[in-house]
N, C-alpha and C positions, 0 to 999 in steps of 0.2 A: 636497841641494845647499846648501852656505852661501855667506855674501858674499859672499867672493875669487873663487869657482867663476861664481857669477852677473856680477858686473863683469867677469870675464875675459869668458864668454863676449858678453857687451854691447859692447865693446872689440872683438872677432872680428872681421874682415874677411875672413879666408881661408874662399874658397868652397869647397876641401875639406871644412876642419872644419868650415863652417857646412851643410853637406850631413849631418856626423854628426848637428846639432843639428836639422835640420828630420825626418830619417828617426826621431831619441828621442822628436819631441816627435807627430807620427804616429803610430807605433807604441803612446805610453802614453795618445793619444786613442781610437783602434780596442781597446786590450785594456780602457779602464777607463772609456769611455762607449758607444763602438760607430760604427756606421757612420752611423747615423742622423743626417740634417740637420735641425734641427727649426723650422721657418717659424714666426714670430712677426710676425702683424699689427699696424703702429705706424699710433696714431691720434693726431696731432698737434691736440692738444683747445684749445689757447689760445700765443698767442705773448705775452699780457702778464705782463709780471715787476717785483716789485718791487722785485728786488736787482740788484746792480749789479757784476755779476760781469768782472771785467777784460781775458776772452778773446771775451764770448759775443754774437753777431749779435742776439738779440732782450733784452738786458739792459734793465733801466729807464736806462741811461746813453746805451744806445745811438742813432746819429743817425738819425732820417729813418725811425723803425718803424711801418710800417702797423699795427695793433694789432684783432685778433680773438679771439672767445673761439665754439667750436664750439658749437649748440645739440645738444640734447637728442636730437632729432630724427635729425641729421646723426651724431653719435654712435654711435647703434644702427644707423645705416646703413652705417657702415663694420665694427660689430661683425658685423652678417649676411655682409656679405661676404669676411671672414674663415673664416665656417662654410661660406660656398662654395664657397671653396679648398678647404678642407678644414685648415685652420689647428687647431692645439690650444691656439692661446690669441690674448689681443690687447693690447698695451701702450699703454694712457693715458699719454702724455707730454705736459707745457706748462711755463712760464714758472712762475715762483711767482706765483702768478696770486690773489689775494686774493679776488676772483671769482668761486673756483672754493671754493663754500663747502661746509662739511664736510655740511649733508644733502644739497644740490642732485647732489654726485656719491656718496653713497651710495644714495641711490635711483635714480643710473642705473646703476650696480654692480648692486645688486639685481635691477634691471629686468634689464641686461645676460647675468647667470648665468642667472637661471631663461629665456629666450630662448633663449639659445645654449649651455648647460653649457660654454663656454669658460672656461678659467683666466683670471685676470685679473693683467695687471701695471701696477703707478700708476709713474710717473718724474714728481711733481708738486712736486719742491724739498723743503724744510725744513719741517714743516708740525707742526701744534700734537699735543698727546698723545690730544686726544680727537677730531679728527679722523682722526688716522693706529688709536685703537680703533674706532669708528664705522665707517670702511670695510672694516678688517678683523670686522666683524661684518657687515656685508653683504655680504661673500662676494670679496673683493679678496685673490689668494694671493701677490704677490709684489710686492718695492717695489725697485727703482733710483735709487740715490742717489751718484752718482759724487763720489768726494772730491778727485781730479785729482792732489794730492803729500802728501808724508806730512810734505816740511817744512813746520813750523807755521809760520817767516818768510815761505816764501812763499805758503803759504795765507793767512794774512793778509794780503799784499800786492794780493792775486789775488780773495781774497773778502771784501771791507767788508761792515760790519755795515750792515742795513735801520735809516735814518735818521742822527741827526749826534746825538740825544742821549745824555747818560749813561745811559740807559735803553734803550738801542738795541740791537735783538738780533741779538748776534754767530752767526757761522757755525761751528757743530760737527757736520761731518755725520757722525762718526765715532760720537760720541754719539749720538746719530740713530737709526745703523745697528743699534747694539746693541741699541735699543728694543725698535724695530722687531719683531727677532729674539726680545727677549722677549714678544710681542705677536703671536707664531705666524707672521709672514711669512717668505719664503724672502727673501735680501736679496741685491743686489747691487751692487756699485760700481765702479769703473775711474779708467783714468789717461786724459790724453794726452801722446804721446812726444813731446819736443822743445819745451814750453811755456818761453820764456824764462823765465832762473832755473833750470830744472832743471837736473843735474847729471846724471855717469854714476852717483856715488854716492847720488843719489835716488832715481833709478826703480830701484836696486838695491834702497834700501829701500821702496820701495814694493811690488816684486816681492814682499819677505818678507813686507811686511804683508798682503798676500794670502795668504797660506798662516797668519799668523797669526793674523789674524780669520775662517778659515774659510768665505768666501763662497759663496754657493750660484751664484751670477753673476760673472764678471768682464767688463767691455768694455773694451778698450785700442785707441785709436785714433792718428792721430798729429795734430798740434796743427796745425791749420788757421785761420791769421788771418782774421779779420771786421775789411775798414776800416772805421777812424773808432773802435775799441775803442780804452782804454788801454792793453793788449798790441801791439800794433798802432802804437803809436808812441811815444812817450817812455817811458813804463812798459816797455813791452820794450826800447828798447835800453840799460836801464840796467838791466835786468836780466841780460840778457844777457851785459853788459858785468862784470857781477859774476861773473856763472858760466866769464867765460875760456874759454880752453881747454877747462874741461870742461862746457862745455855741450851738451848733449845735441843733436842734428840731428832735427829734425822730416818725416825722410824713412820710406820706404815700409820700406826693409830695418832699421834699425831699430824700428821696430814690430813687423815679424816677428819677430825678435829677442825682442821681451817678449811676443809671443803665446807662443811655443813655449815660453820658460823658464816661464812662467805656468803652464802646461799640463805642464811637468813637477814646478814644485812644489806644482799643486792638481791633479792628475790628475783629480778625479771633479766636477771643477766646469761648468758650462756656459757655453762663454767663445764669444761672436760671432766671427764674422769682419763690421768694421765698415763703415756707409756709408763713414764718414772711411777707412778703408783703399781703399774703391772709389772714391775721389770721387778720391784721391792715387793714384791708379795705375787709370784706368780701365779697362783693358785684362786686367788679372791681378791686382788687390789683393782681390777676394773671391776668387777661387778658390786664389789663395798663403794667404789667412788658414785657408781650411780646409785646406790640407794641412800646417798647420802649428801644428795642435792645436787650430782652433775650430770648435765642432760647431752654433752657431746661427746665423739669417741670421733680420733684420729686414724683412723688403718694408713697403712702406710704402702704406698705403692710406688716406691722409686725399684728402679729396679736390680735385682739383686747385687750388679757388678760395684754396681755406687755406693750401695745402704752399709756394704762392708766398711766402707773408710766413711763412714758419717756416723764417727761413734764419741756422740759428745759426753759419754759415759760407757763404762764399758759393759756388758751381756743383756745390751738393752731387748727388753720384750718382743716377741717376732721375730729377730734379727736374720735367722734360717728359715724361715715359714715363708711360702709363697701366698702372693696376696689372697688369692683362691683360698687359701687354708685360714688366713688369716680375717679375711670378711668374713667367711663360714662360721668360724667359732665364734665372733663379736657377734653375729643377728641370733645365735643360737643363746649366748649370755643373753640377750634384749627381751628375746621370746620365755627364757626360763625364767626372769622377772617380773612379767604381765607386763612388759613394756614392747612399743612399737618402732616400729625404724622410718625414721622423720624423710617427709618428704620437702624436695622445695630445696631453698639454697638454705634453711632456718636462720633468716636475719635473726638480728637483735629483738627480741622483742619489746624493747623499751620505743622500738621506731616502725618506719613503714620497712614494707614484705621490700626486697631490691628487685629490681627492674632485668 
């Protein structure tokens, strides 16, 4: 599938042909990952960041942030219960949190494997070279690092550098990724659909860039405003206001759209069906993400005192729901599908099972 093929079908509104596009992009998810759903426990480990990301509810810019950072303790207690579900892995996600220093979480990495033999996934921001080896030495098999657009104008508009001097270090998470990769993790990264500034002809190119960087992961959500962000008000509408016409719509069927083309141009990648898809259609947006080539689902199990102030958008999906209620209804979507709940940690399947 090249350019034209993908903007064409981004552009699609007819619910005919977009029925051929959801049965392709089905079809080369069951022949080249399988039926399996594979449950990943999110552990929302710190909302403090010290970047100042132009979209995101817990940024250092942002107004009115309650500001946490998960013990040690609380940590491994959502890791256990992970292994109760029966989970095959758990994802560390927070803020760029300065706080979260490179031993304090490779000894709870550490701790956390030999505990649980759960796979481990960090989503910890941009973080130094000897912390991102240090964790991957203590046993951390998978890192998320979302780039959001692949235009460089508006990634820099979107992601200022940490501090105001000439010394101040700019955003490359592209470089990042590659590291990373050299550095034995499986990597993953993603967009959101409709971020003021985006174009049709961007998330086209983003779409390839997926298929050209190879990812072991993708997550595509669609772009949900946080008040009081610089997206969120002048910043977006001047962005916006540049993208015209072709700015991209931060709706539910567009997303689907970049799930399924995603999924037919990285077939053997492991792409979510996202919170932000369920938060944007709470009725049918994770159960449309999986029939539409996404084979993982996040439940969330931080616990509830935390998951209030980890609101990098606001009335995100589950937010009040106890995990109990919240894995309930995700295996019960799985099973109303003909689909199963994956065992195992479900590496990458472009590689080997992880160890």
């Amino acid at each position: 599938m090249d350019h034209d093929e993908i903007l064409c079908w981004l552009l699609e509104n007819d619910p005919l042909r977009l029925e051929m596009l959801w049965r392709a992009a089905d079809l080369t998810r069951r022949l080249e990952v399988g039926d399996a759903v594979h449950l990943r426990g999110l552990i929302e480990v710190s909302n403090v960041c010290q970047r100042s990301c132009a979209y995101c509810g817990i940024a250092a810019c942002a107004p009115k942030v309650e500001r946490y950072r998960m013990t040690r303790e609380d940590i491994l207690e959502c890791a256990d219960r992970a292994l109760e579900y029966g989970f095959g892995t758990v994802v560390m996600q927070a803020g760029e949190d300065p706080g979260i220093t490179g031993p304090w979480m490779a000894e709870i990495i550490a701790t956390l494997k030999q505990r649980t033999g759960l796979a481990i996934t960090l989503s910890l921001g941009e973080r130094s070279e000897d912390d991102l080896k240090a964790w991957r030495n203590a046993g951390a098999d998978r890192y998320l690092l979302r780039f959001e657009t692949t235009d460089d104008e508006l990634y820099r508009r979107i992601h200022p550098p940490v501090g105001s001097s000439s010394s101040s270090s700019a955003s490359d998470r592209i470089r990042q990724l590659e590291r990373m990769r050299d550095l034995g993790y499986e990597i993953g990264t993603g967009v959101m659909v409709g971020i003021p500034g985006q174009t049709w002809e961007t998330l086209t190119q983003d779409i390839l860039a997926f298929r050209h960087y190879d990812m072991d992961m993708i997550g595509i959500g669609p772009y949900l405003p946080s008040p009081g962000t610089p997206l969120d008000g002048t910043l977006g509408e001047t962005l916006r206001g540049e993208a015209g016409a072709r700015q991209v719509p931060n709706d539910s069927l567009t997303t689907l759209k970049a799930v399924a083309l995603t999924r037919l141009v990285c077939p053997r990648t492991n792409i979510p069906s996202t919170t932000a898809l369920a938060t944007a259609d709470p009725s049918q947006g994770r159960a449309n993400g999986l029939s539409r080539g996404a084979n993982v689902i996040m439940p969330n199990l931080t616990q509830p005192r935390y998951r209030e102030l980890y609101q990098i958008y606001p009335g995100k999906a589950g937010l009040h729901e106890t995990a109990d209620i919240t894995v309930g209804r995700i295996r019960e979507q799985i099973r109303l599908l003909g689909r199963t709940t994956g065992q195992g940690p479900g590496s990458s399947p472009r590689g080997k099972e992880l160890s």
